[in-house]
N, C-alpha and C positions, 0 to 999 in steps of 0.2 A: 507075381504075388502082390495084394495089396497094401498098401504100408499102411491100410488101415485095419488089416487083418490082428486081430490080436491074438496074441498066442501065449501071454504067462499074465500072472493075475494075484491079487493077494488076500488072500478070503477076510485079515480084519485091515481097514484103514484107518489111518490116524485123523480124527477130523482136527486140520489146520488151520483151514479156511472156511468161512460157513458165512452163505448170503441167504440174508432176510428181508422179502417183500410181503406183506400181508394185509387184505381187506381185514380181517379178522385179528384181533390184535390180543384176544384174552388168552391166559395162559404166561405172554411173553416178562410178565414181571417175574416168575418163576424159572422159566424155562431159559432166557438168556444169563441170571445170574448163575442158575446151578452150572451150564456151558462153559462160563467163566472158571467157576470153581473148578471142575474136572478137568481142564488144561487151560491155564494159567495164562498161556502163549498163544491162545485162538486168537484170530481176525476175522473180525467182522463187517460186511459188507453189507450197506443196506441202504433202501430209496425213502427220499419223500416225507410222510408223515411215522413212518415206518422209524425212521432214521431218528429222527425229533420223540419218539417214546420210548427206544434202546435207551439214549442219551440221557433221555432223562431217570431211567432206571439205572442203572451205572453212575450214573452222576461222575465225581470224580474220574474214575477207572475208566471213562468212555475214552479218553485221551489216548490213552494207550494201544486200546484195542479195535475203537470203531472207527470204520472210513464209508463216507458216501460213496456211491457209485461212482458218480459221477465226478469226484476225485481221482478213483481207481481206473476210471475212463479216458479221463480227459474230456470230456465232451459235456457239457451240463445239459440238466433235464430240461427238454421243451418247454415251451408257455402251458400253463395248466397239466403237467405231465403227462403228456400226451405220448412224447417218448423218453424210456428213464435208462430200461435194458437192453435194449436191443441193439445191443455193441457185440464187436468181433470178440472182445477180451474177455467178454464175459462170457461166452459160447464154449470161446476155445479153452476157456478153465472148466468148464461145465462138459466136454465130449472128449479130451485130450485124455490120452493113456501115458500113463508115467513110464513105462518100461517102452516107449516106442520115440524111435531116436529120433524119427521126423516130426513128431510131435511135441518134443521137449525143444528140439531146434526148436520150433515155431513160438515154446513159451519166450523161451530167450531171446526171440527177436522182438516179441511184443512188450517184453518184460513184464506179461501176464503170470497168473499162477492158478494151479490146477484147484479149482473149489471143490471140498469134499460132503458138504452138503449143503440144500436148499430149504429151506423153508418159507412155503410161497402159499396164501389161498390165495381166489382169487373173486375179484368185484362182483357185488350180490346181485347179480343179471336176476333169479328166480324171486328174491325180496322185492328187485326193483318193479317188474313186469306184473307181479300179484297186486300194488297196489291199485284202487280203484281211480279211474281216470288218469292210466300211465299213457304218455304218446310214444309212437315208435322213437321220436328223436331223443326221448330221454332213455328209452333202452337200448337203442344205439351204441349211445354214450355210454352203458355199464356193458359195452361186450369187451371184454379184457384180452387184450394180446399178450403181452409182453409176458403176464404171468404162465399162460400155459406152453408158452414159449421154454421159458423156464422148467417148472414142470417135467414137459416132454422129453428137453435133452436131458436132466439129470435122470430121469427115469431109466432114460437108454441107456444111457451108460452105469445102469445099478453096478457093474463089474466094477466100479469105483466108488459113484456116490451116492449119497443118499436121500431120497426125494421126500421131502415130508411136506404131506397136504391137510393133515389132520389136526387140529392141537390137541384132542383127545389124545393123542399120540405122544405125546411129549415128557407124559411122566415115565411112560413103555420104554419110549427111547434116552431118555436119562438114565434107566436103570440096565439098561443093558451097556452105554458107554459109562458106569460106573463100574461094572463088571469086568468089564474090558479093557479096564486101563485108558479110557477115552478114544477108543477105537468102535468103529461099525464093522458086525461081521456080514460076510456076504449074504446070508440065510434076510439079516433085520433088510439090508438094502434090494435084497429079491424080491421081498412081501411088502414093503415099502412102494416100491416102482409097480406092481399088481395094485396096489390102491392107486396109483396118483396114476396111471391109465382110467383107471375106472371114472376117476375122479373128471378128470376130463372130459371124458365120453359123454358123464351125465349133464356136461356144461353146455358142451356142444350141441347134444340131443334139446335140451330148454331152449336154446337159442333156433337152434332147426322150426323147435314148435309153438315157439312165437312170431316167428316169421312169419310161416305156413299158414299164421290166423290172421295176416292182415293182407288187406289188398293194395295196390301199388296207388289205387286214388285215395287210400287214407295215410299211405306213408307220403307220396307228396305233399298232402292237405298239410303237411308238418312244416314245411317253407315259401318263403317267399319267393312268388316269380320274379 
């Protein structure tokens, strides 16, 4: 059998833990205090310029509750961000099933902890590419990994967390962990991970079809021999 076979599950989970990476940043003066309010005891994990506008919403309270990544890491962000996420700890909090004994081993070796939800958009690749006289090497530069990275594993694993790509979304998903006792139930985190697939797709597809428009003499024409 696989021990990564799951076989028991809990239709609402507590969010404990909650990491926020986002291009798109409106909403978050709302939506991380109300967080706050609804359980008291969340932690917040978050990157970059992301990290620097919690902080400054929170003010005070940030002490308590928010930790850079790259604290929760060990490993600090590359030059220019280039890499923020893309760590084992934050994976294995993002795919890890709590009722599966080789995978709670594994948090307890890393002294990782299972994240219950993400809150990720990601870099405006269609904003940047629409504008007139963009070069490939600046939309390049807006193809985002790390977020859909993000994304995808929290999606997978909806049986746990819960993926949010929306901020439209935020007031939905406040009132439903207000309801809840500050819990997600499996139903929000199902139709959740159905958007942030979708959500993806459409990223992927813009990037496939900007490519597809340029020729390999006008994407060299972008450096130097």
């Amino acid at each position: 059998m696989s021990i990564n076979l799951v076989e028991k599950i809990d239709n609402f989970v507590k969010v404990k833990h909650l990491l926020v990476s986002v291009s798109d940043k409106s909403g978050l003066d709302t939506f991380i205090p109300n967080m706050l309010d609804i359980n008291p005891d969340i932690k917040i994990l978050s990157t970059g310029g992301t990290y620097s506008s919690i902080k400054e919403i929170l003010g005070n309270k940030a002490a308590s509750c928010l930790m850079q990544v790259s604290d929760y890491t060990g490993q600090p962000e590359t030059q220019g961000g280039l890499v923020k996420t893309l760590d084992f700890k934050i994976y294995l909090g993002l795919l890890t099933e709590t009722y599966n004994d080789f995978h709670r081993s594994d948090l307890e070796r890393t002294r990782a902890v299972p994240i219950d939800m993400v809150v990720v958009n990601l870099y405006p690749f269609k904003d940047t590419v629409a504008k007139k006289g963009v070069t490939a090497e600046q939309a390049r530069g807006n193809i985002d990994i790390g977020g859909p990275c993000m994304i995808r594993a929290s999606a997978k694993n909806f049986l746990r967390v819960a993926s949010v790509v929306d901020p439209s979304d935020y007031q939905m998903i406040l009132s439903q962990l207000r309801k809840n006792n500050g819990m997600t139930s499996l139903e929000l985190r199902f139709n959740l991970a159905q958007k942030a697939f979708a959500h993806t797709a459409v990223y992927d597809n813009a990037i496939a079809d900007f490519l597809s428009t340029q020729s390999l003499e006008n994407v060299a024409g972008c450096y130097k021999n």
